[in-house]
LUMKOLDO-70421 format. One line per field, with one value per atom (N, C-alpha, C): residue number from 1; z, x, y. Coordinates in Angstrom, 1 decimal. Layout:
// LUMKOLDO-70421
n <- (NUM  ...)
c3 <- (Z  ...)
c1 <- (X  ...)
c2 <- (Y  ...)
***
This chain:
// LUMKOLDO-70421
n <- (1  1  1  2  2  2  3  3  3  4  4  4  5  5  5  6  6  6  7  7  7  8  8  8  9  9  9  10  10  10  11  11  11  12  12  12  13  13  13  14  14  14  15  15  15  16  16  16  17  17  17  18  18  18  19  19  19  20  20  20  21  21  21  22  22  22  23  23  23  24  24  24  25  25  25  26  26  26  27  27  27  28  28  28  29  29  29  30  30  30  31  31  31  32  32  32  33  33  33  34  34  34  35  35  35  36  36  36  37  37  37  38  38  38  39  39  39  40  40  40  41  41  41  42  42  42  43  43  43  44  44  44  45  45  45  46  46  46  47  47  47  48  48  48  49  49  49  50  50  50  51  51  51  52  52  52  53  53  53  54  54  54  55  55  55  56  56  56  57  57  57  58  58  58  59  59  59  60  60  60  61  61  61  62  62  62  63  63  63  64  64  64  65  65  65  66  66  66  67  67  67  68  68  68  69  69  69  70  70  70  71  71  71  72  72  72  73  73  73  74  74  74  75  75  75  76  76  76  77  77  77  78  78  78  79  79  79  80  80  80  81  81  81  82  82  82  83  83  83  84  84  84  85  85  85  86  86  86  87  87  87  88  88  88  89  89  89  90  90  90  91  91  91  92  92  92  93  93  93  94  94  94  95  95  95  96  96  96  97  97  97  98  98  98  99  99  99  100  100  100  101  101  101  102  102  102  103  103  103  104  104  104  105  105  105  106  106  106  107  107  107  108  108  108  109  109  109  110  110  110  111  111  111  112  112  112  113  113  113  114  114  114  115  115  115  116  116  116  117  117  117  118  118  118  119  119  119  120  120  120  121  121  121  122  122  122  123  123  123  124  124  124  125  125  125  126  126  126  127  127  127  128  128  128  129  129  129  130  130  130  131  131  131  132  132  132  133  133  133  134  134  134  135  135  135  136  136  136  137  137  137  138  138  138  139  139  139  140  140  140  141  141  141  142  142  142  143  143  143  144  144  144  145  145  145  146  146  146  147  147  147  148  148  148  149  149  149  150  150  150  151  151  151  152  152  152  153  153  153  154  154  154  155  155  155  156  156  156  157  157  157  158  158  158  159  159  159  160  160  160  161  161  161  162  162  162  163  163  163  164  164  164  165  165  165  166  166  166  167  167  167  168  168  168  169  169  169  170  170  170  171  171  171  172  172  172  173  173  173  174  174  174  175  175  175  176  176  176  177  177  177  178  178  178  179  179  179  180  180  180  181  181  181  182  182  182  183  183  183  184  184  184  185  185  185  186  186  186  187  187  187  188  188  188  189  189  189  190  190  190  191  191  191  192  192  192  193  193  193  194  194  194  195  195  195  196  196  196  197  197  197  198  198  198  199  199  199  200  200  200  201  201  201  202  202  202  203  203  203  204  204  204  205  205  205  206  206  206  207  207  207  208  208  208  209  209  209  210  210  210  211  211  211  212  212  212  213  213  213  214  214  214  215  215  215  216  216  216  217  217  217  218  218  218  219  219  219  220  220  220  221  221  221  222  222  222  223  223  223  224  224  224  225  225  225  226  226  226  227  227  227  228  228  228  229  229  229  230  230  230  231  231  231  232  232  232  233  233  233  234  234  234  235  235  235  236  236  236  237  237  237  238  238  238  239  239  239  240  240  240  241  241  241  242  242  242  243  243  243  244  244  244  245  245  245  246  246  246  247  247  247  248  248  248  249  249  249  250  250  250  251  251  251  252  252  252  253  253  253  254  254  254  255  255  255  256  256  256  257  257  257  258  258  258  259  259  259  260  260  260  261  261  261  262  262  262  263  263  263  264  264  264  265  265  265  266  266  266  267  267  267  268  268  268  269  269  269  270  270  270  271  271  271  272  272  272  273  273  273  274  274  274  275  275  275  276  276  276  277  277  277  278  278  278  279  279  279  280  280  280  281  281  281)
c3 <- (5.4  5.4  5.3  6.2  6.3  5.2  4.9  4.3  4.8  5.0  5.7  5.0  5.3  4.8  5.7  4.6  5.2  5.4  5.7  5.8  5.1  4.9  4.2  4.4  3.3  3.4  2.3  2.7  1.2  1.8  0.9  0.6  -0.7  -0.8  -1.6  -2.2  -3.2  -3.7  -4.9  -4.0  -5.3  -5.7  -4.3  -4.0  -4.3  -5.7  -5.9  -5.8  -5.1  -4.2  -4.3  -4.6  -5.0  -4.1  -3.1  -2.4  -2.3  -2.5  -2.6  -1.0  -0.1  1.0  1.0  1.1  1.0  2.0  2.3  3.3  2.6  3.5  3.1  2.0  2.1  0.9  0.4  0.2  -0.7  -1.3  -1.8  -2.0  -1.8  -1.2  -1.1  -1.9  -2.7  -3.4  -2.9  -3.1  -2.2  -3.0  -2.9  -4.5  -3.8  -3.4  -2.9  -3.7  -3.2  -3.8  -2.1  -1.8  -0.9  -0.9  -0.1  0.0  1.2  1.3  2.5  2.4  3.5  3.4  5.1  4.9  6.0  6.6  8.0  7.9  9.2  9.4  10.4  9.9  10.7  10.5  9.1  7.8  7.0  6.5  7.1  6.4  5.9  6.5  5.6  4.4  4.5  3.4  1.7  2.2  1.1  1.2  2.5  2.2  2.1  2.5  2.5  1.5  1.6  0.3  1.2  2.4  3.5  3.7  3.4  3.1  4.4  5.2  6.5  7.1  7.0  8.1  6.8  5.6  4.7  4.7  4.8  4.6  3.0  2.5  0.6  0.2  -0.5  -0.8  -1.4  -2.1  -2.6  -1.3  -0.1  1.2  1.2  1.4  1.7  1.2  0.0  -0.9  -0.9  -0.4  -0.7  1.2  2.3  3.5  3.4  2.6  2.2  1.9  0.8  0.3  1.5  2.0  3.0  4.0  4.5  5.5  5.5  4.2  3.7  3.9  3.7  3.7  5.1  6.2  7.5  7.9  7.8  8.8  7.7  6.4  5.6  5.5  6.9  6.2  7.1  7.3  7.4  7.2  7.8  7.2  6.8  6.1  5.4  6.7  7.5  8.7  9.4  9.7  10.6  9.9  8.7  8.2  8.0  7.8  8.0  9.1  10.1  11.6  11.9  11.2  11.8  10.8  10.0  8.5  9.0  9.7  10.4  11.8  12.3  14.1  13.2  12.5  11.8  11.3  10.9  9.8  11.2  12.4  12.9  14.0  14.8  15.8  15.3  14.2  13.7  13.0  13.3  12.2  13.5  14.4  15.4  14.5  13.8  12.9  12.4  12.6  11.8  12.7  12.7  13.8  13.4  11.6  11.4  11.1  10.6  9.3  9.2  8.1  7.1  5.8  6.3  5.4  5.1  3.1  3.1  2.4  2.3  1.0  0.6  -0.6  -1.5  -1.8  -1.6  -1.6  -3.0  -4.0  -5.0  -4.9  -5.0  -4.5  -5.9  -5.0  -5.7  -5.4  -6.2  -5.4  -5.6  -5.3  -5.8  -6.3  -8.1  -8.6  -7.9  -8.1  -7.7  -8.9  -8.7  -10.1  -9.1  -9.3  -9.1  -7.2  -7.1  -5.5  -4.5  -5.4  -4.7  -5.1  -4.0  -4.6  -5.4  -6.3  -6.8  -5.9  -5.8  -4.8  -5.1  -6.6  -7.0  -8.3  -8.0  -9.4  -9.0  -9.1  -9.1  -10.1  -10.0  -10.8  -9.8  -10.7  -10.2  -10.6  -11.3  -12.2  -12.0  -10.4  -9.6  -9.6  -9.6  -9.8  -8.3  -6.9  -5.4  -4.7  -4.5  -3.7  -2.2  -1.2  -0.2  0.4  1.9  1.8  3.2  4.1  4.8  5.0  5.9  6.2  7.5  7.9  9.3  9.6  10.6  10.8  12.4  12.2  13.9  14.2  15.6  15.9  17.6  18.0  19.6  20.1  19.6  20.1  20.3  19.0  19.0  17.4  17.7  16.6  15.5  14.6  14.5  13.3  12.9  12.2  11.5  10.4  9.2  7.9  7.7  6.8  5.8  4.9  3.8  2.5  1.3  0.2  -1.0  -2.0  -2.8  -4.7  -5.4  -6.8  -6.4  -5.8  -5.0  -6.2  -7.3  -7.9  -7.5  -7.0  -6.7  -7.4  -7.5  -8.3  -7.6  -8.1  -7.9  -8.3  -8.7  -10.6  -9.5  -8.6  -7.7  -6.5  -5.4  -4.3  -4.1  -5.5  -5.5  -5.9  -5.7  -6.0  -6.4  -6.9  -6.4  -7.1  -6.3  -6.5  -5.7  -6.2  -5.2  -4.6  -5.5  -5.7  -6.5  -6.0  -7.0  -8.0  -9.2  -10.6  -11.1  -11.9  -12.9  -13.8  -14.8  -16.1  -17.1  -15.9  -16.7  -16.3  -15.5  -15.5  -16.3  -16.8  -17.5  -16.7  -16.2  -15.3  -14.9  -15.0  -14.9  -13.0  -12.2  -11.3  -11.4  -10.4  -11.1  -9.0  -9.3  -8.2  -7.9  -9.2  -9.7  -10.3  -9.9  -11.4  -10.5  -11.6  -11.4  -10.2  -9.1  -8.5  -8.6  -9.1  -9.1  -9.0  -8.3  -8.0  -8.1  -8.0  -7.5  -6.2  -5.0  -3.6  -3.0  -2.8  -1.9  -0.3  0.5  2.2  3.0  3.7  4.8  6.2  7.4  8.4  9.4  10.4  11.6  12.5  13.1  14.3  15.7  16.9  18.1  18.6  17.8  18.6  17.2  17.6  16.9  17.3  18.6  18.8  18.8  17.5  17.2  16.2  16.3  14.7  13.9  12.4  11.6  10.5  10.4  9.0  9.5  10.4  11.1  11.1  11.2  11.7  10.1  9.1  8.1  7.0  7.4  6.4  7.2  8.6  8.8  8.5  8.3  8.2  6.2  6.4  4.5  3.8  4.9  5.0  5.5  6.6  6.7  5.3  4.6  3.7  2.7  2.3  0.9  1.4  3.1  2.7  3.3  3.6  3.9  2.5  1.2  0.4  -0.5  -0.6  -1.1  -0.3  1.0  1.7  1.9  1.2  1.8  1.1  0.9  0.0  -0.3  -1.0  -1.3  -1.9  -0.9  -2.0  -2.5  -2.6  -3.3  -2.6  -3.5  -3.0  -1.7  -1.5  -0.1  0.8  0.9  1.6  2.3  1.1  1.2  1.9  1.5  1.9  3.3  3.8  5.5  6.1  5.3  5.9  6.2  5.2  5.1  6.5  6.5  7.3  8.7  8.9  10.1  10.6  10.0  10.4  10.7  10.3  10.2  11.6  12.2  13.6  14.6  13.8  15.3  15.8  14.3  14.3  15.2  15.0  15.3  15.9  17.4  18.6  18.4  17.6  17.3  16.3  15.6  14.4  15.1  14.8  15.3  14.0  13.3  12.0  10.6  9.7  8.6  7.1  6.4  5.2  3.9  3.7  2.2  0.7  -0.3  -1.6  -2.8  -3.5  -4.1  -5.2  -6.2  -7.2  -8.0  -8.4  -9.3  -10.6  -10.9  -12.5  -12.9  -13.8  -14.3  -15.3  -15.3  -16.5  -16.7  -18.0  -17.9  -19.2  -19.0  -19.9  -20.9  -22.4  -23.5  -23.6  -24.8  -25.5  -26.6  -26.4  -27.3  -28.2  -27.6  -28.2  -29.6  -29.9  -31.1  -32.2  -31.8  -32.2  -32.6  -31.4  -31.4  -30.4  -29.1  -28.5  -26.7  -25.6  -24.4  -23.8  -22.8  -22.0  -20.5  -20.4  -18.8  -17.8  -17.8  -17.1  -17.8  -18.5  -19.0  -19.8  -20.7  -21.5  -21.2  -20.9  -20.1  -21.0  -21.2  -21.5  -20.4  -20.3  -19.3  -19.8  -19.0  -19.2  -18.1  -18.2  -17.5  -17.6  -17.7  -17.8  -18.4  -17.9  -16.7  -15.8  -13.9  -13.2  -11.9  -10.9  -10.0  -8.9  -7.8  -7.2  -5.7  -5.4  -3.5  -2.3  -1.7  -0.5  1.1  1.6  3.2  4.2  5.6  6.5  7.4  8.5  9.2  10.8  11.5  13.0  13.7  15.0  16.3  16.9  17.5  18.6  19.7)
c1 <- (43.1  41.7  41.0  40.2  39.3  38.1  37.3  36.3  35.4  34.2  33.3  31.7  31.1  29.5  28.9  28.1  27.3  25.7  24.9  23.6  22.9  21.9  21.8  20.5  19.8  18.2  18.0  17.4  16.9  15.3  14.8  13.2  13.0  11.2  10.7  9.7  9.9  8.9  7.9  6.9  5.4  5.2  4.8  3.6  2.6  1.8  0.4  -0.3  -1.5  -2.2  -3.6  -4.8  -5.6  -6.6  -7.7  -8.4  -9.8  -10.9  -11.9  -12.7  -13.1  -13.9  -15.2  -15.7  -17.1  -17.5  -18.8  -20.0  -21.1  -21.6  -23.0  -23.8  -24.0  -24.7  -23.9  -22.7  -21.9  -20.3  -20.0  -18.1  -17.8  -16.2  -15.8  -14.3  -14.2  -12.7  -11.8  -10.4  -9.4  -8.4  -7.3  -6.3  -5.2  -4.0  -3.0  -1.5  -0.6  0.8  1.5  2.0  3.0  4.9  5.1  6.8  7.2  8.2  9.0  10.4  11.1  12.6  12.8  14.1  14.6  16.1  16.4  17.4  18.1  19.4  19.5  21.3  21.6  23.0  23.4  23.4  23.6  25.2  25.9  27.3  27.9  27.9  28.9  28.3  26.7  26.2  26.7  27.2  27.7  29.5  30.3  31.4  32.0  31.4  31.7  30.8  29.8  28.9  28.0  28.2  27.3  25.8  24.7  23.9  23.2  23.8  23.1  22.2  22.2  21.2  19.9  20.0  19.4  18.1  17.0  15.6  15.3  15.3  14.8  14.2  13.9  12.8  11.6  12.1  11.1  9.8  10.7  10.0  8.8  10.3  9.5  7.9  7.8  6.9  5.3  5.6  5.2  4.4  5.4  4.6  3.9  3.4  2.7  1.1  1.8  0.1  -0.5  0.5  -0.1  -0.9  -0.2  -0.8  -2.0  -2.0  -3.1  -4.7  -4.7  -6.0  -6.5  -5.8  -6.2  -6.1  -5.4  -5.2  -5.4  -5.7  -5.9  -7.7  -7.8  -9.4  -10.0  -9.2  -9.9  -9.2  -8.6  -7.3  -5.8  -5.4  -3.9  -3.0  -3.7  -2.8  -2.9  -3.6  -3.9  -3.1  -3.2  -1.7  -1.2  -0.7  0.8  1.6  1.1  1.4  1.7  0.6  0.4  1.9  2.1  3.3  4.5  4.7  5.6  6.2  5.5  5.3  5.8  5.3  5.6  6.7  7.9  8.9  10.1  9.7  10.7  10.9  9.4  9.8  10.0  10.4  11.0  12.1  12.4  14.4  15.4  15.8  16.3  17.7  18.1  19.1  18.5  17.2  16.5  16.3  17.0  16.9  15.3  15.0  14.2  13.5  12.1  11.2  10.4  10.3  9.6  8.3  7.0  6.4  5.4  5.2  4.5  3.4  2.7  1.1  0.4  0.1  -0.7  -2.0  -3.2  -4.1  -5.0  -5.4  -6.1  -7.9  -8.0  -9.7  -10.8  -11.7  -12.9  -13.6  -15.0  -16.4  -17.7  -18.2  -19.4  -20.5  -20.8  -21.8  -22.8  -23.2  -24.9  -26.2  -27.1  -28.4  -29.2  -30.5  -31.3  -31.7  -30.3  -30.1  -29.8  -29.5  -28.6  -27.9  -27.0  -25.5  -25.3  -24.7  -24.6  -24.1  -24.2  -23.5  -22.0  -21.8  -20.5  -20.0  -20.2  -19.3  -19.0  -18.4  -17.2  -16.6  -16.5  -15.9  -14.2  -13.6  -12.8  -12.4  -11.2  -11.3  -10.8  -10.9  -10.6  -8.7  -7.7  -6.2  -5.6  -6.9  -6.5  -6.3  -5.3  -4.6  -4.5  -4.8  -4.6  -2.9  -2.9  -1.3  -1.1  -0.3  0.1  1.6  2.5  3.6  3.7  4.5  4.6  5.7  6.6  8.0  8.1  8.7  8.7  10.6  10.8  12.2  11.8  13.1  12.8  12.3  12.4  11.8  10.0  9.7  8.3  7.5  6.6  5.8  5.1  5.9  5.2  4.8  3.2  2.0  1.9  2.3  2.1  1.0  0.2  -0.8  -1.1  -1.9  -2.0  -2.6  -2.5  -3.0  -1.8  -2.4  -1.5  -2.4  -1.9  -2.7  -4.1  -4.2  -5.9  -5.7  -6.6  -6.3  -7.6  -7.5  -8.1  -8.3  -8.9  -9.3  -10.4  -10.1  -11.3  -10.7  -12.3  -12.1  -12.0  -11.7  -11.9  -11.5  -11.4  -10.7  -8.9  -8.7  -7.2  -6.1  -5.5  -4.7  -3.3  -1.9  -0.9  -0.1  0.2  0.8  1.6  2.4  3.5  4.3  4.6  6.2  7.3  8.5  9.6  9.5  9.5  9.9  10.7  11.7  13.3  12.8  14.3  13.9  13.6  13.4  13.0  11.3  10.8  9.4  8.3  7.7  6.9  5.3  5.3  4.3  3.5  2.2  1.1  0.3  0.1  0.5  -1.9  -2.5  -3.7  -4.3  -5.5  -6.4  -7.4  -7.5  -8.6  -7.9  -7.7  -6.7  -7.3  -7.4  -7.9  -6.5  -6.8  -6.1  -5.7  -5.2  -5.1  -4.1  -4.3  -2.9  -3.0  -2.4  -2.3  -1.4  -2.2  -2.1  -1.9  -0.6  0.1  0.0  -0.1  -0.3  0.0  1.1  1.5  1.3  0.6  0.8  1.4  1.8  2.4  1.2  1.0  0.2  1.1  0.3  1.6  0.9  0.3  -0.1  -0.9  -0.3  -0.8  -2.4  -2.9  -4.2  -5.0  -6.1  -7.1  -8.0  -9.2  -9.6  -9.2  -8.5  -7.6  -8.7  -9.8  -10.5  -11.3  -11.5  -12.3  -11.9  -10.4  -9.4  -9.3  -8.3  -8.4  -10.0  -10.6  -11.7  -12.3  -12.1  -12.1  -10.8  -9.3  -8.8  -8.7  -8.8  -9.3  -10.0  -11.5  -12.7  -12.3  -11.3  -11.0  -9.6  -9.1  -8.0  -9.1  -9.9  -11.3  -11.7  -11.9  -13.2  -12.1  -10.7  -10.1  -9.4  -8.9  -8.9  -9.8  -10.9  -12.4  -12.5  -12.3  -12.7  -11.6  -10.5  -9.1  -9.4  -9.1  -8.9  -7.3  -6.7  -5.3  -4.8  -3.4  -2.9  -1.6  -1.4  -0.4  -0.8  0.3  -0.1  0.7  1.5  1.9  1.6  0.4  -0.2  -1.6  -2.3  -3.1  -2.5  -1.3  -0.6  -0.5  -0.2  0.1  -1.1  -2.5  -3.6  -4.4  -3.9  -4.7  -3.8  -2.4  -1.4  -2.1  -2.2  -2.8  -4.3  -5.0  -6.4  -6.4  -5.7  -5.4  -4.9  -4.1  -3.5  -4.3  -4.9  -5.9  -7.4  -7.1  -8.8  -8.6  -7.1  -7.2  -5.5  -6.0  -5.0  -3.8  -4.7  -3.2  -2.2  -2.2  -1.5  -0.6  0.7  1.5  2.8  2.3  2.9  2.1  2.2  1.4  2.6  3.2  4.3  3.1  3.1  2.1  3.2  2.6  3.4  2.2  2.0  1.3  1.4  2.3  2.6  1.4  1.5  0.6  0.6  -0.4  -0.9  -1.7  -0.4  -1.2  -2.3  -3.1  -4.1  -3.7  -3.2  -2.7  -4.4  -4.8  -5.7  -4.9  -5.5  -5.8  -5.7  -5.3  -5.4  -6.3  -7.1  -8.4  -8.4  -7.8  -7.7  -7.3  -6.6  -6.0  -6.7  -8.4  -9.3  -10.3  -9.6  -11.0  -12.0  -12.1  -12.8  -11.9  -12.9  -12.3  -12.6  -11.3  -11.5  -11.5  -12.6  -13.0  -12.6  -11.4  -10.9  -11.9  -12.2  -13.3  -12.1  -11.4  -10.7  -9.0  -8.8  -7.0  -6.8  -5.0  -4.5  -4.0  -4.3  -4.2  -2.7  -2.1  -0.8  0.1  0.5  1.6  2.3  2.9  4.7  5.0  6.3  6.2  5.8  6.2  4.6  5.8  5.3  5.5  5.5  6.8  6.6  6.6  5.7  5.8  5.6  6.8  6.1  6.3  5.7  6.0  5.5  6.2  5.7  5.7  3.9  3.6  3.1  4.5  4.6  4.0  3.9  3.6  4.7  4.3  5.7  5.8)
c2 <- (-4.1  -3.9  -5.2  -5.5  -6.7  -6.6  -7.5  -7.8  -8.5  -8.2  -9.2  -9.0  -9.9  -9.8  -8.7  -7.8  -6.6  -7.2  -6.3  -6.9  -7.7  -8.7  -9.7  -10.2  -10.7  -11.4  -11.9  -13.1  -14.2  -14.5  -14.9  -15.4  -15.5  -15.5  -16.0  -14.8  -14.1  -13.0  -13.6  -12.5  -12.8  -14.1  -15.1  -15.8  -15.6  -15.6  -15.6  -17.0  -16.7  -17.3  -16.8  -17.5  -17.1  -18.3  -18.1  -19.1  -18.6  -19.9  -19.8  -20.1  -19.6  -19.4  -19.8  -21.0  -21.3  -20.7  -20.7  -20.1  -20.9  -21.1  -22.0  -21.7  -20.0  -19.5  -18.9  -18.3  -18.0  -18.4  -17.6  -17.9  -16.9  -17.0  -15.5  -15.8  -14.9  -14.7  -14.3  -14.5  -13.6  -14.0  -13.1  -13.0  -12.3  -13.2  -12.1  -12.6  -11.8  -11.9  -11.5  -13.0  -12.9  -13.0  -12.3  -12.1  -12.7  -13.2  -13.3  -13.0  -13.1  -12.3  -12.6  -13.1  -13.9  -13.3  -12.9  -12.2  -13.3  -13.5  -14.2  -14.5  -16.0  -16.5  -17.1  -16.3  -16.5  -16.3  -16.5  -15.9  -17.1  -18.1  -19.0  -19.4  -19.5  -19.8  -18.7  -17.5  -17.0  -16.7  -16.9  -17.3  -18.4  -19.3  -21.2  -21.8  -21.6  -21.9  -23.1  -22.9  -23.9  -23.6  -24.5  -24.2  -25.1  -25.3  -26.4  -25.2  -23.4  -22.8  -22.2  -22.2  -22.7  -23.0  -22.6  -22.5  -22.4  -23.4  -23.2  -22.1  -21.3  -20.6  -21.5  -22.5  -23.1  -23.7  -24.2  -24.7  -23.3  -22.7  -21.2  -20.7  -20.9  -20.7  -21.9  -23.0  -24.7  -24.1  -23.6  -22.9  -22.1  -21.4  -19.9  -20.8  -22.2  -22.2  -23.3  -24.0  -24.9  -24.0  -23.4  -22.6  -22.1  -21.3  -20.8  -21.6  -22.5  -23.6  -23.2  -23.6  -22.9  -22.0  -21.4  -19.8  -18.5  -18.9  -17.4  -17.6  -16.9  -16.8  -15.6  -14.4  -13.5  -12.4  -11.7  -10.0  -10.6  -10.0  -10.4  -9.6  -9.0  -8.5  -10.1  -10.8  -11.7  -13.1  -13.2  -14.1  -14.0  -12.6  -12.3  -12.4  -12.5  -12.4  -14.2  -14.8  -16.4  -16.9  -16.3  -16.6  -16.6  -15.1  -15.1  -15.3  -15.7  -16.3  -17.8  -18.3  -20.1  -20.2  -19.0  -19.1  -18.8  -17.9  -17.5  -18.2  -18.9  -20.0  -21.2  -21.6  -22.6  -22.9  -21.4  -21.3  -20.7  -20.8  -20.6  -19.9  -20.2  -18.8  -17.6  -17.5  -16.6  -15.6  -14.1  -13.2  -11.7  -12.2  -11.2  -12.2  -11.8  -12.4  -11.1  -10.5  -9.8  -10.6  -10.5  -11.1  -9.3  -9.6  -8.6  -9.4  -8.6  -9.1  -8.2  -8.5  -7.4  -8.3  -7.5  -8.1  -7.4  -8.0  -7.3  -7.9  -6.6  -6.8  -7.5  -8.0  -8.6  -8.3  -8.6  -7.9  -8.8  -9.8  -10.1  -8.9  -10.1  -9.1  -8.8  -8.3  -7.8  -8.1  -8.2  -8.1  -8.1  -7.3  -6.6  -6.4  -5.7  -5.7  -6.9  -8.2  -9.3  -9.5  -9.8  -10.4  -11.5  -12.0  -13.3  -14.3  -15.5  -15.8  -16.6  -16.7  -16.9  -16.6  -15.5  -14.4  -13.1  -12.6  -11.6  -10.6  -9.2  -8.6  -8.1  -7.6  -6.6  -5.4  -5.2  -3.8  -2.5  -2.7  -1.9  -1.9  -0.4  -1.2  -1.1  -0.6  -0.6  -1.9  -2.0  -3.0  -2.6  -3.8  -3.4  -4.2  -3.8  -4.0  -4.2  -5.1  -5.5  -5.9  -5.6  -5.7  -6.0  -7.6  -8.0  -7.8  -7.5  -8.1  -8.6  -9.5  -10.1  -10.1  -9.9  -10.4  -11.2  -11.0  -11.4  -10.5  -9.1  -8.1  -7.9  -8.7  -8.7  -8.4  -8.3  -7.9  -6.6  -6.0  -5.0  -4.8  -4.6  -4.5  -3.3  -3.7  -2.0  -2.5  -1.9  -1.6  -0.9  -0.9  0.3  -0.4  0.6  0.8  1.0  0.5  0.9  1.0  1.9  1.9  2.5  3.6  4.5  5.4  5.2  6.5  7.7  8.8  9.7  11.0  11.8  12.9  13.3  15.2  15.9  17.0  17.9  18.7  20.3  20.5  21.4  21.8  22.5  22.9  22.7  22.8  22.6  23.7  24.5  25.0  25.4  26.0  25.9  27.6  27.9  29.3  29.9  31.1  31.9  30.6  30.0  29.2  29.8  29.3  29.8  29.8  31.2  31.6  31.8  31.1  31.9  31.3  31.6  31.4  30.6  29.6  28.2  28.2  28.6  28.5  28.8  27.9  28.6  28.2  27.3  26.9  28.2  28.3  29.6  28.9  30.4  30.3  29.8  28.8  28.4  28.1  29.3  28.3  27.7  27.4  25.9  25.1  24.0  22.8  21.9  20.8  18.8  18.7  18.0  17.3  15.8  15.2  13.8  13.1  12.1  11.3  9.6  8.6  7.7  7.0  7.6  6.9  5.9  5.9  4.9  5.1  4.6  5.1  3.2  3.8  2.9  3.5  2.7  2.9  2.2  2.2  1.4  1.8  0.5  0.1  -0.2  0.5  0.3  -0.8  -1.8  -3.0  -4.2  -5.3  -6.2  -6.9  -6.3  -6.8  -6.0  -6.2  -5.0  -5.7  -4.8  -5.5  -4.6  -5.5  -5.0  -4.8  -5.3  -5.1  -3.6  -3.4  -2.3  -1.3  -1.6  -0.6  0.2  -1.0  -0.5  0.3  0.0  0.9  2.1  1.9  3.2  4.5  3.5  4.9  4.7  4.1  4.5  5.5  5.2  6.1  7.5  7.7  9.3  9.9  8.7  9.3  9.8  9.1  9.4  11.0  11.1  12.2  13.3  12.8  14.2  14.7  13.8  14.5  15.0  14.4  15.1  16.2  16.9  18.1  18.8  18.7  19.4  20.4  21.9  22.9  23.0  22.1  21.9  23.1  23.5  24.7  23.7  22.7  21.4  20.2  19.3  17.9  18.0  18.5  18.7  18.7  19.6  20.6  19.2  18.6  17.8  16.1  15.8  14.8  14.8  16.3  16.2  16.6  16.8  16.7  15.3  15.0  12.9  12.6  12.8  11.5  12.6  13.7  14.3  13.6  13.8  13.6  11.7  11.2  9.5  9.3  10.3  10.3  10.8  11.7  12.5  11.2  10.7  9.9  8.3  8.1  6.4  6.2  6.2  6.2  4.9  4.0  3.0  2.9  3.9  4.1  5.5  4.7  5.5  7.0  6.3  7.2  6.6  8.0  7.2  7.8  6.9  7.4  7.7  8.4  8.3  8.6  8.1  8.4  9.0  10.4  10.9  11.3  10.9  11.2  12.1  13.2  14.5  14.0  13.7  12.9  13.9  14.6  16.5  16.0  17.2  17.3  19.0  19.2  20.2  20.6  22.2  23.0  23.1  22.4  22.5  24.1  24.6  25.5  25.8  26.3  26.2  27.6  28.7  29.7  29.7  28.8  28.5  28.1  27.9  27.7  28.8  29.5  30.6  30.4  29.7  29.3  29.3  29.3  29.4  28.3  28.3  26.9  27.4  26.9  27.8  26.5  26.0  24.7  23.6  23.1  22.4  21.0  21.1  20.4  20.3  19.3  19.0  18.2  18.0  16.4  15.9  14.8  13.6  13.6  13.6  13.2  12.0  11.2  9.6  9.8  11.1  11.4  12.4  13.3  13.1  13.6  13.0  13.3  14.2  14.9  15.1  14.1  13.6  12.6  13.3  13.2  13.6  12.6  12.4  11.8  12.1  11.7  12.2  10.9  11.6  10.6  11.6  11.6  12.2  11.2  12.2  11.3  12.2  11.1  12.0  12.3  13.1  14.2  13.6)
***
């Protein structure tokens, strides 16, 4: 029986990179964490110990912030793309490149209906999210969110599920909905506008789970990745992750008093994990 190297990738994770954008009358903040991951003719390097096809990560990393001065100044789809087109026509062993980025948001303040023009909050735990990968085949553009925490105290339900004798779970067609929303999409094209693109399908994930009548997170998961597909022809599948961050009804009776869904404990654990991915046919 032979032995040989199975699949294989090196890079450089969690590039934090933080760049200030003048504009004449303002600053713009931008705050990301980049990855790379390199797939290609790597074998002797782990059975010879030959390091001649060898891309440093440290290089790796020392490219991320150079680059950045020029080409990071507008969507993290648009340098991720420029990151990876730079890593893979210049490593001729290099048969993949995977660059991702997490972008954590800022906001200029505001006071008395103007913006500041260089201060900033954040606060917010939504990250936005970009994933490039290039081969000789080409280029292909995935996007998304990550940390959306969402809620609503209504149109949610879940009942006439399996009962034995471990259930105690009470069957409910009013309960708090809430989750923390993860959503990746694939684009069947890298030329678009990507900031345009992304806040509009952002804007239909917000108002289709604010208007779903959910009878589970299920049910609502394959409504968001639906209406995402019907609304925007260049997204070709959309994976979402929805974890159920119960608020279960307090017991008040115990008191002598009724909880008309009014009082929950917040509970982090543990949680219900759901995820799906909704394609076209």
């Amino acid at each position: 029986m032979g032995i040989k190297l199975g699949i294989n990738a090196y890079g450089k994770n969690a590039i934090n990179l933080s760049k200030i954008i003048r504009h004449a009358d303002h600053h713009e903040f931008r705050q990301i964490s980049v990855s790379v991951a390199l797939e290609g003719e790597f074998e002797t390097a782990h059975t010879l110990g030959d390091n001649s096809t060898i891309l440093p990560t440290d290089t790796q990393k020392n490219t991320v912030y150079a680059l950045a001065k020029e080409h990071f100044t507008t969507t993290i789809e648009a340098f991720g793309i420029h990151l990876a087109n730079f890593f893979f026509t210049r490593n001729p062993q290099v048969s993949k490149v995977r660059i991702e980025i997490i972008e954590h948001g800022w906001q200029r303040m505001s006071f008395d209906g103007e913006a500041h023009t260089h201060a900033f909050t954040g606060g917010s735990s939504e990250k936005r999210r970009a994933i490039i990968t290039q081969t000789a085949q080409g280029v292909q553009v995935s996007a998304g969110l990550q940390d959306l925490l969402l809620l609503k105290t209504t149109d949610s339900a879940f009942e006439k599920y399996i009962q034995d004798e471990y259930t105690v779970l009470k069957e409910t067609t009013d309960r708090i909905l809430a989750t923390k929303c993860e959503a990746t999409w694939k684009y069947t094209t890298s030329d678009l506008d990507f900031e345009a693109t992304y806040q509009m399908i952002r804007t239909s994930l917000l108002r289709t789970f604010a208007g779903h009548k959910s009878l589970s997170v299920q049910h609502t998961l394959y409504a968001i990745g639906e209406q995402i597909l019907l609304e925007n022809e260049v997204v070709k599948e959309v994976s979402l992750i929805m974890p159920n961050k119960h608020h279960i009804p307090f017991n008040l009776e115990q008191f002598g008093m009724e909880n008309n869904n009014e009082i929950f404990i917040a509970t982090d654990e543990p949680f219900g994990y759901i995820t799906g991915t909704v394609v076209r046919d």
